[in-house]
C-alpha positions as CSV (number, residue, x, y, z in Angstrom):
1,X,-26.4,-92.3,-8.7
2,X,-28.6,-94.7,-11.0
3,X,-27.8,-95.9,-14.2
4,X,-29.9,-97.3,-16.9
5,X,-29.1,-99.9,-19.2
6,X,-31.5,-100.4,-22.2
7,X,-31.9,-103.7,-23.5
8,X,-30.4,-102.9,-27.0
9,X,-27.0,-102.1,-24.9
10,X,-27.2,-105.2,-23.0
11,X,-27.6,-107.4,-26.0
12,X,-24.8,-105.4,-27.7
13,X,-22.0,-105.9,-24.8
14,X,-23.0,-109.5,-24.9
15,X,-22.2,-110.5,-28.4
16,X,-19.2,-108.2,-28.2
17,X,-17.5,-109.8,-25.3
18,X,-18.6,-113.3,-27.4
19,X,-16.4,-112.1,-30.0
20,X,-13.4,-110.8,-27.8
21,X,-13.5,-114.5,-26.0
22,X,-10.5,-113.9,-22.8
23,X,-9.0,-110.4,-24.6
24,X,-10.2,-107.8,-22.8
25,X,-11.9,-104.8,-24.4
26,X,-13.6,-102.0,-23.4
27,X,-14.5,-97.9,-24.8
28,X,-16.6,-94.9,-23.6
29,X,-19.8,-94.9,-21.4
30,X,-22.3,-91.3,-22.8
31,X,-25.7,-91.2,-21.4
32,X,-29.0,-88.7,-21.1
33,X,-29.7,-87.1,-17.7
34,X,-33.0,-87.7,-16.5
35,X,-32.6,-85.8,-13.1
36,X,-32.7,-87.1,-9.9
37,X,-28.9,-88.4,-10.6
38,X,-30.1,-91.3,-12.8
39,X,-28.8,-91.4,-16.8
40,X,-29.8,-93.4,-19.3
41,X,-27.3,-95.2,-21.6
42,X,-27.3,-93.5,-24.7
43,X,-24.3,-95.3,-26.7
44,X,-21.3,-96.5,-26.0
45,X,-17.7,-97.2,-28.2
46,X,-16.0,-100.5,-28.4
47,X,-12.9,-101.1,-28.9
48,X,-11.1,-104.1,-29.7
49,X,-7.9,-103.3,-29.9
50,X,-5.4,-102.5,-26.7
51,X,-6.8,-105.4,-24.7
52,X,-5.3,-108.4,-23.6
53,X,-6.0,-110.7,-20.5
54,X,-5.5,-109.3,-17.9
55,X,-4.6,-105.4,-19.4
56,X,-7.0,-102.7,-21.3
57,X,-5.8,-99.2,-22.9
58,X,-7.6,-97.0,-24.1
59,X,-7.2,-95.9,-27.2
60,X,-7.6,-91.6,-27.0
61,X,-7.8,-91.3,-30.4
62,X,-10.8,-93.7,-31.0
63,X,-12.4,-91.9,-27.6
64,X,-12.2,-88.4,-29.0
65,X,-13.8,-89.1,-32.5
66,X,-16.5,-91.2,-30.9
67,X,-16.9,-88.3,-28.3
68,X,-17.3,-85.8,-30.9
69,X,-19.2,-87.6,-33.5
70,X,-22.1,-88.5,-30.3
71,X,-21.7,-84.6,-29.3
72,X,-22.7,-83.1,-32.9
73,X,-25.6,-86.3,-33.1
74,X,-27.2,-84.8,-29.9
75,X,-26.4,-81.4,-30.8
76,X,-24.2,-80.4,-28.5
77,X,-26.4,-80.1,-25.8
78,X,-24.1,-80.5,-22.6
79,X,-26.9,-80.6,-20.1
80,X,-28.8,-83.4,-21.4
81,X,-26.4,-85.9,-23.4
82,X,-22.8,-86.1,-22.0
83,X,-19.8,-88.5,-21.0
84,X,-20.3,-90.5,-18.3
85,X,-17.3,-92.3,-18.2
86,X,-15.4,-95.7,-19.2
87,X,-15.8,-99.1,-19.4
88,X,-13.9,-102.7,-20.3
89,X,-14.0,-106.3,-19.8
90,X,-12.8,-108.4,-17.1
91,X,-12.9,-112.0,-19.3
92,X,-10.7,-114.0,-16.6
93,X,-11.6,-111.7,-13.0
94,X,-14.2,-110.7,-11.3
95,X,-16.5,-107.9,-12.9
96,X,-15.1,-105.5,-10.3
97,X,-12.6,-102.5,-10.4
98,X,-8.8,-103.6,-9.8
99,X,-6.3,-101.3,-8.2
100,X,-5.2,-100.3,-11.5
101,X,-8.4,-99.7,-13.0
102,X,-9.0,-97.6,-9.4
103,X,-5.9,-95.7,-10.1
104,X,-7.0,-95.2,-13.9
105,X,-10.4,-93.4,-12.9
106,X,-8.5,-91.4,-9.8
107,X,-6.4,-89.7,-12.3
108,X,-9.5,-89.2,-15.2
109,X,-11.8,-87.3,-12.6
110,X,-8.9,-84.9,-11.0
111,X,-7.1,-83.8,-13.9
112,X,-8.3,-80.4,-14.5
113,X,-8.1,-80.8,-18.2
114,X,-10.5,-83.2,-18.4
115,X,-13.4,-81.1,-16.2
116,X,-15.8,-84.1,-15.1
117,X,-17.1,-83.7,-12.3
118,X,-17.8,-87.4,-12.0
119,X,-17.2,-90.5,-14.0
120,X,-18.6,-94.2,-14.0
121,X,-16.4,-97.0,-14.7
122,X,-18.6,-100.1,-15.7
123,X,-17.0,-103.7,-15.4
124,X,-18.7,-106.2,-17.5
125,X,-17.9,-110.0,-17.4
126,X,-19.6,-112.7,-19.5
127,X,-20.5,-115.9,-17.4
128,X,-21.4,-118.9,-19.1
129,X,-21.3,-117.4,-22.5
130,X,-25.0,-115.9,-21.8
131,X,-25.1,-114.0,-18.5
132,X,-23.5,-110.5,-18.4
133,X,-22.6,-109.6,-14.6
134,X,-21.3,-106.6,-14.1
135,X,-20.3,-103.8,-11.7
136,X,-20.5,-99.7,-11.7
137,X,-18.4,-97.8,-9.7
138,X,-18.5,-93.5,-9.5
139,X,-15.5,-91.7,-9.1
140,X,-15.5,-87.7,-7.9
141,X,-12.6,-85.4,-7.2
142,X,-11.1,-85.9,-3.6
143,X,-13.7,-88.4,-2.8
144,X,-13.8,-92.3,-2.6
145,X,-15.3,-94.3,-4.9
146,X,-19.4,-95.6,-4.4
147,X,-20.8,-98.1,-6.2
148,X,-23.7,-96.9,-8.7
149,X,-27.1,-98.6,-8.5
150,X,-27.9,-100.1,-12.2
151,X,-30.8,-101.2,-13.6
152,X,-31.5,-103.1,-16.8
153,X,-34.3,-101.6,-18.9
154,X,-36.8,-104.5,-20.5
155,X,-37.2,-103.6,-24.3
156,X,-41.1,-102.7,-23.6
157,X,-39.8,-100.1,-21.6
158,X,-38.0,-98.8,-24.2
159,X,-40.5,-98.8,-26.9
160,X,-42.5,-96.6,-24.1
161,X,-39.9,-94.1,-23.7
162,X,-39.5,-94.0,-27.7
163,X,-42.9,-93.7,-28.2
164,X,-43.8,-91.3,-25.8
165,X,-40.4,-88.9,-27.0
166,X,-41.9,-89.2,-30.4
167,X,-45.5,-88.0,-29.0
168,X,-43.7,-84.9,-27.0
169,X,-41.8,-84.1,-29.8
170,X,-44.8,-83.9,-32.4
171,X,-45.9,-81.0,-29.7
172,X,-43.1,-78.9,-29.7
C-alpha cells in the first residue's frame, strides 16, 4: 500500500506538533483512492486534547463529527473518499508504533462494528523543530501488520493534480 502526503498536510502536522511541544496529539487519517492501493491524503483531524507524553486517546466524539462532516463534503461517495485510519504524535519516542498503539489498531480493524477492511496508523515525530519523520504502518483483520510505503507530494505536484481535476471536471 502507498500513501500520499501533499505538501499542504506536511506543513500543517508540522506547525501543529510546534504548538503541542512534548504532549502528544493525534486525530483521523481520510484519503482519495487512486487505485493500484495508493490514497491520497485528503484531510485529516487534530486533536489537542487527550495527549500527554507518553499517552494519546482519542477522543470518539471529535472522530465522528469530523468523519461525518468530511463524508457529506465529498458526498458520500464511499468508493473514492473514505477513512483510512489514525494517527498521533510520538514527541519523546521514536516515530514508530508501540505495543499499545499495536494493540489499539488490532482491536479497530477486527471489531465487526467498525467494518474496515484495513486501517493506517501514521506516527509523526518532529526532530529538530523542522524535520517531520515519521512512520505508516497497515493493519488487516487476522493478519500482521506491514509497513506502508509513503511519499511526500512537492506543492507543484499538487497544483498539477488541481489543475488537471479542474480541466476534467469542466468536461463532465
Amino acid at each position: 500500500m502507498k500513501l500520499i502526503l501533499p505538501a499542504t498536510w506536511v506543513e500543517n502536522l508540522k506547525r501543529e506538533l510546534r504548538l503541542a511541544g512534548s504532549r502528544e496529539i493525534g486525530g483521523i487519517l481520510v484519503g482519495e483512492y487512486l487505485g493500484n492501493e495508493t490514497f491520497r491524503l485528503a484531510d485529516i483531524s487534530v486533536q489537542t486534547i487527550g495527549g500527554s507524553q507518553a499517552h494519546f486517546a482519542r477522543d470518539l466524539e471529535h472522530s465522528t463529527a469530523f468523519l461525518k462532516e468530511f463524508f457529506a463534503r465529498t458526498g458520500h461517495d464511499y468508493n473514492r473518499f473514505n477513512y483510512l485510519g489514525e494517527w498521533h504524535s510520538h514527541p519523546l519516542f521514536a516515530a514508530m508504533p508501540s505495543g499499545q498503539d499495536l494493540a489499539t489498531m488490532r482491536e479497530i480493524v477486527e471489531d465487526p462494528n467498525v467494518g474496515a477492511n484495513f486501517a493506517v496508523l501514521l506516527i509523526v515525530r518532529l526532530a529538530r523543530r523542522s524535520t517531520l519523520e515519521l512512520s505508516a504502518t497497515v493493519f488487516s483483520p487476522h493478519s500482521p501488520p506491514i509497513n506502508a510505503e509513503v511519499e511526500l507530494e512537492v506543492a507543484q505536484q499538487a497544483l498539477n493534480r488541481s489543475l488537471l481535476q479542474r480541466f476534467i471536471d469542466l468536461f463532465r
